[in-house]
N, C-alpha and C positions, 0 to 999 in steps of 0.2 A: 479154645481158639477164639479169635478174636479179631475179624478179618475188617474191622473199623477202623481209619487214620484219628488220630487225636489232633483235638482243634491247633494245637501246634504245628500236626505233622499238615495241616491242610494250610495252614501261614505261609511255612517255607515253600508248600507247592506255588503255592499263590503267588508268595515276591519274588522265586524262579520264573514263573512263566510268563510273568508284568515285565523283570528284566532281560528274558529272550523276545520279545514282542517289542518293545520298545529300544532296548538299547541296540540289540543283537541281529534282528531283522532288517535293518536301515542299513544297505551295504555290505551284507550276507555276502550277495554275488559276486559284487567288485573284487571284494578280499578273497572269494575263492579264486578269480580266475589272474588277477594280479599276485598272489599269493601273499597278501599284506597281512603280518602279522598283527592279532587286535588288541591292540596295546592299552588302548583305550579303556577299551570295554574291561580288562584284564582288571587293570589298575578301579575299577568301580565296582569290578567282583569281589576284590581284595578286601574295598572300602565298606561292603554290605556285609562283609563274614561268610564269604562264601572258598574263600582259599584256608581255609583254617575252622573248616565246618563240627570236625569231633574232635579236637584239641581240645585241653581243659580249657576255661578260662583267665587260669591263673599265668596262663604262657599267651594269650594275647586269642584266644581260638572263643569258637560259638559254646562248644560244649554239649552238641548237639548227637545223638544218635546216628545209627547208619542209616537207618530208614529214609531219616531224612536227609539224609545224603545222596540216596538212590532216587529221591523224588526229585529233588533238584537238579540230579544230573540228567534223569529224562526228559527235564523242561528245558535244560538250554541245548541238549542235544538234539530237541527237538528243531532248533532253528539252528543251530552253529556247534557243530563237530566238531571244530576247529578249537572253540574258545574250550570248549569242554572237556579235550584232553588235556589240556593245560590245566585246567582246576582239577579233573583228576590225577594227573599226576601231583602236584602240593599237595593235593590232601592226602592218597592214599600213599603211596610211595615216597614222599618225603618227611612230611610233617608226620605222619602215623607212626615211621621209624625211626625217627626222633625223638617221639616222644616214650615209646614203648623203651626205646633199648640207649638212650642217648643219656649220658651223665650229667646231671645236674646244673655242669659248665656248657655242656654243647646245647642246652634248651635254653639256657637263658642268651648266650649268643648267639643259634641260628635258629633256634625253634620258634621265638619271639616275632621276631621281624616276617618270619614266612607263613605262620597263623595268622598275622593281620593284612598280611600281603603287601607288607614294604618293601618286600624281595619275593622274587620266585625259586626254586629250586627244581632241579634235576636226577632222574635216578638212572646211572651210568654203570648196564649190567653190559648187553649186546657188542659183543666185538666182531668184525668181519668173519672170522671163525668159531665163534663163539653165541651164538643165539637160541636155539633150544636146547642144546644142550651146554647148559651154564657154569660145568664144573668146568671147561677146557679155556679157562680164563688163560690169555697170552700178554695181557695189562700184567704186571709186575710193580711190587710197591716193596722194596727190597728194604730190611731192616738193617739201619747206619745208626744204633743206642737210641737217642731221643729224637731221631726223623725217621720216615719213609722216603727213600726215592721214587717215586712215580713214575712210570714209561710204559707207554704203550698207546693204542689208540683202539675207541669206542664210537660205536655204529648208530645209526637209528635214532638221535639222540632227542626226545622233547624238548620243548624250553632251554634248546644245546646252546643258541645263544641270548636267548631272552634273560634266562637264569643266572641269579650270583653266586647262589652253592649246588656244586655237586657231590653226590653221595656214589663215590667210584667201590667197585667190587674190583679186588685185582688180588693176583698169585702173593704170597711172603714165601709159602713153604712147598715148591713144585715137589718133593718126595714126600707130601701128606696128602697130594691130590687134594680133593674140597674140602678137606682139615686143616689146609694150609691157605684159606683165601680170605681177607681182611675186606674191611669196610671201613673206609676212609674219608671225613668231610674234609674237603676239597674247597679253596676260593674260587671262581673263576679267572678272576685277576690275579692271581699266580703267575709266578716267574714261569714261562713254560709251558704253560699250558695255551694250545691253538686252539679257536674252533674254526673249522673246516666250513664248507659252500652249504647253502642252504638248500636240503633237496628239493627235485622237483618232482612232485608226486601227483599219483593218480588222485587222490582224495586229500580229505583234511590238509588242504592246501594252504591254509593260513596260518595253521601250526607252525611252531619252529623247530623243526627237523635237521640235524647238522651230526658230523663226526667231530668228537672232540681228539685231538693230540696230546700227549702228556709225553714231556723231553724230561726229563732231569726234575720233575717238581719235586722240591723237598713238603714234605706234610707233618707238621708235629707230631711228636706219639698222640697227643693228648684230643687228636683230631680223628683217630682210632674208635668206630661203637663197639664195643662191647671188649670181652676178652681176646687174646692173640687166636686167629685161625675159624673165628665167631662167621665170618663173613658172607659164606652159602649159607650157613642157618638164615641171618639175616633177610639174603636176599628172596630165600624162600618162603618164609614169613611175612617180609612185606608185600612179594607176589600175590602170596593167596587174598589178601584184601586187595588189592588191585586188582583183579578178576573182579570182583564186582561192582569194582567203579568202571570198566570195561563192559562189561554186563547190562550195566544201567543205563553207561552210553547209548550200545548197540538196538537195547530197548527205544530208548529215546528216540534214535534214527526211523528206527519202524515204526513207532508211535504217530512220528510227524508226516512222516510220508503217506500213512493210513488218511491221517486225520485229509490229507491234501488230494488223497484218491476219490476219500467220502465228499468231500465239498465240488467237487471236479466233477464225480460222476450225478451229482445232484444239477449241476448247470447244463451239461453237454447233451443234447438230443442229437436222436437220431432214430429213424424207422419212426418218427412221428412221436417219440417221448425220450424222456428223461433217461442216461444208460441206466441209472442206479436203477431204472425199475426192469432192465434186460435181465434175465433170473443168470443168463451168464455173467456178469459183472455183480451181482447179489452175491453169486456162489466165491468170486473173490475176496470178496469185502468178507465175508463172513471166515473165510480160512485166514485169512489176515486179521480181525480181528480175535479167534480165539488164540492162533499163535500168540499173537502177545501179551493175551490176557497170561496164558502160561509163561511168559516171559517174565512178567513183571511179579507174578508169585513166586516163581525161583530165585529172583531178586531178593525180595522180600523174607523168604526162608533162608538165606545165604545173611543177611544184613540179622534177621533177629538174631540168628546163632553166633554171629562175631558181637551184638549187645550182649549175648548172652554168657559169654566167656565160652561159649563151646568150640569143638572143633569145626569150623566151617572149610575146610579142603575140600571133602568132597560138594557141598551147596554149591559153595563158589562154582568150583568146575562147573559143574551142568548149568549155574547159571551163566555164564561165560560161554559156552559154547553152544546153547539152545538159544541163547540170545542172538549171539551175533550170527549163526546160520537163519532166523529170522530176520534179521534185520538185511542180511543180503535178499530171502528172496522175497520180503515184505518190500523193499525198494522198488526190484525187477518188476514185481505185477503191479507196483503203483506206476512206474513208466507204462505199462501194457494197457495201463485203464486210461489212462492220458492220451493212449495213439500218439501221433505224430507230435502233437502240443508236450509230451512227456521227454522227447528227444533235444528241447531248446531248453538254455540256460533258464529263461525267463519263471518258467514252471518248477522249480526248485528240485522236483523227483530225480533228475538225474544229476544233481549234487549229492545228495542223499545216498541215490545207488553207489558212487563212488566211492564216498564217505563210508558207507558199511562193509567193502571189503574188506578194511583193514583190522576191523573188529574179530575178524577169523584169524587173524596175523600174531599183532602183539599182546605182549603181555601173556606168552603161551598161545599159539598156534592152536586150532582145535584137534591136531593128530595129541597133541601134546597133554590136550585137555581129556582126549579119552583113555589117554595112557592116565594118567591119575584117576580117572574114574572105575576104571578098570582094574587097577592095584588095590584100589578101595574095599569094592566090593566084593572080592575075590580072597579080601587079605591078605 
């Protein structure tokens, strides 16, 4: 074991948490509460190699491990949830599946552009009746010889309208059940294709969150990943490494809000001293700092075993869902250490508390996460 970051993996820490601090801090709040998407900041994560962080760099990507993918995602999640599920979804769920299971023609025309972040992209599983349980796809992408017809419409959507590709999961073969469901790159600017109002959410407010519509899109076969009925595999697949960029996030939430409770309770007197020397508020800071020290090793053992070509389903899970049930109650006691000052925008913890709900949510629910954990260990 070798529980050391290498001078590399402490770089990428280093120009994540320079570009959460600088870029990302400056109007954090605004964009939460106006729900302005950060377009800005987006397009200079692009520009630094951070939407294309484990791509080769033969397709336009860093080249980079997952490690250091999980270090970076906990630096800007440490200030902006919002920008961070957007770089996680390009990396993990778009660009990942791309490039792992994408033909030769589909890397060089949408792999290209979305490792450098000339484009964003989208992963289009969640349907109004369809979200954890992913086989009951009601999107239909019905086979006409050398097109798909596409119809239906999709829930929840990330980067629903920031995004210029999306990668749609949808029915071909309703009598094969999840043997009959395809993966399809999708333009946004397609004939037909809508995208729907931009939700209004509890958290990760600057995100762009949308239902997309799909009437009649025709999609060339050759827009198809993998083999016919390949599609759950797919989607399954690029899930489980999205758990960890969900993981890292949720981390990163807790991480920041820690950091915000320690510096908070080091200024704030009361009974004639400092809280942080009240042995009550000690006893917080210390269950909140080991939570996430365990958070961030789960991360970490879930990231070496997908460098390591191993099976990481089960890693993932536990870290996905140990993570993000910290990072909600690591938020909760950073508002509790804050009092009153923890309940205004101004003090950032209760963005945070927000912001972490949703990390029990998607990308697998945590009932969902211990259903796979459970199957795991059981056999």
């Amino acid at each position: 074991m070798d529980f050391q970051l290498t001078e590399e993996h402490l770089m990428i820490q280093k120009a994540a948490r320079d570009f959460a601090q600088n870029e990302l801090l400056p109007g954090v709040i605004e964009r939460d509460e106006k729900q302005i998407y950060p377009a800005a900041q987006i397009k200079k994560l692009g520009e630094l190699g951070f939407l294309g962080m484990m791509v080769d760099p033969k397709y336009g990507g860093a080249g980079l491990d997952t490690i250091s993918y999980v270090l970076a995602m906990e630096e800007i999640s440490k200030i902006d949830a919002s920008t961070s599920v957007c770089m996680s979804v390009n990396n993990s769920l778009v660009c990942w599946g791309l490039e792992q299971y994408g033909t030769e023609e589909q890397k060089q025309q949408y792999l290209v552009p979305l490792a450098t972040g000339e484009i964003t992209g989208a992963f289009l599983l969640s349907e109004p009746e369809a979200g954890s349980d992913a086989t009951s796809q009601r999107t239909t992408a019905e086979d006409k010889g050398d097109f798909y017809l596409l119809n239906g419409t999709k829930n929840w959507i990330t980067n629903g309208s920031s995004a210029s590709v999306y990668l749609v999961i949808a029915q071909t073969h309703p009598d094969k059940n999840s043997k009959g469901i395809n993966a399809l790159i999708v333009e946004k600017n397609s004939p037909g294709v809508t995208v729907g109002a931009k939700e209004n959410k509890m958290g990760i407010r600057g995100s762009d969150t949308h239902s997309i519509m799909f009437q009649d899109v025709k999609v060339p076969k050759q827009n198809r990943i993998g083999e016919d009925g390949f599609g759950f595999k797919f989607a399954m697949k690029t899930l489980a490494g999205g758990r960890i960029g969900i993981a890292s996030q949720a981390l990163g939430i807790a991480s920041g809000a820690y950091e915000l409770a320690v510096n908070y309770s080091k200024q704030r007197k009361a009974f004639g001293k400092e809280i942080s020397q009240h042995q009550a508020i000690q006893f917080k800071l210390a269950d909140m700092a080991t939570r996430i020290e365990a958070s961030r090793l789960l991360c970490f053992r879930a990231a070496w075993e997908k460098d390591q070509h191993k099976d990481y389903t089960l890693s993932g899970s536990m870290a996905k869902v140990f993570a993000s049930e910290t990072a909600m109650w690591v938020t909760t006691e950073a508002v509790q250490v804050h009092g009153g000052y923890g309940y205004v925008k101004e003090y950032h913890v209760e963005r945070l508390m927000r912001d972490a709900k949703i990390t029990q949510i998607y990308e697998g629910t945590s009932e969902v996460q211990r259903i796979v954990i459970g199957r795991s260990i059981l056999g």
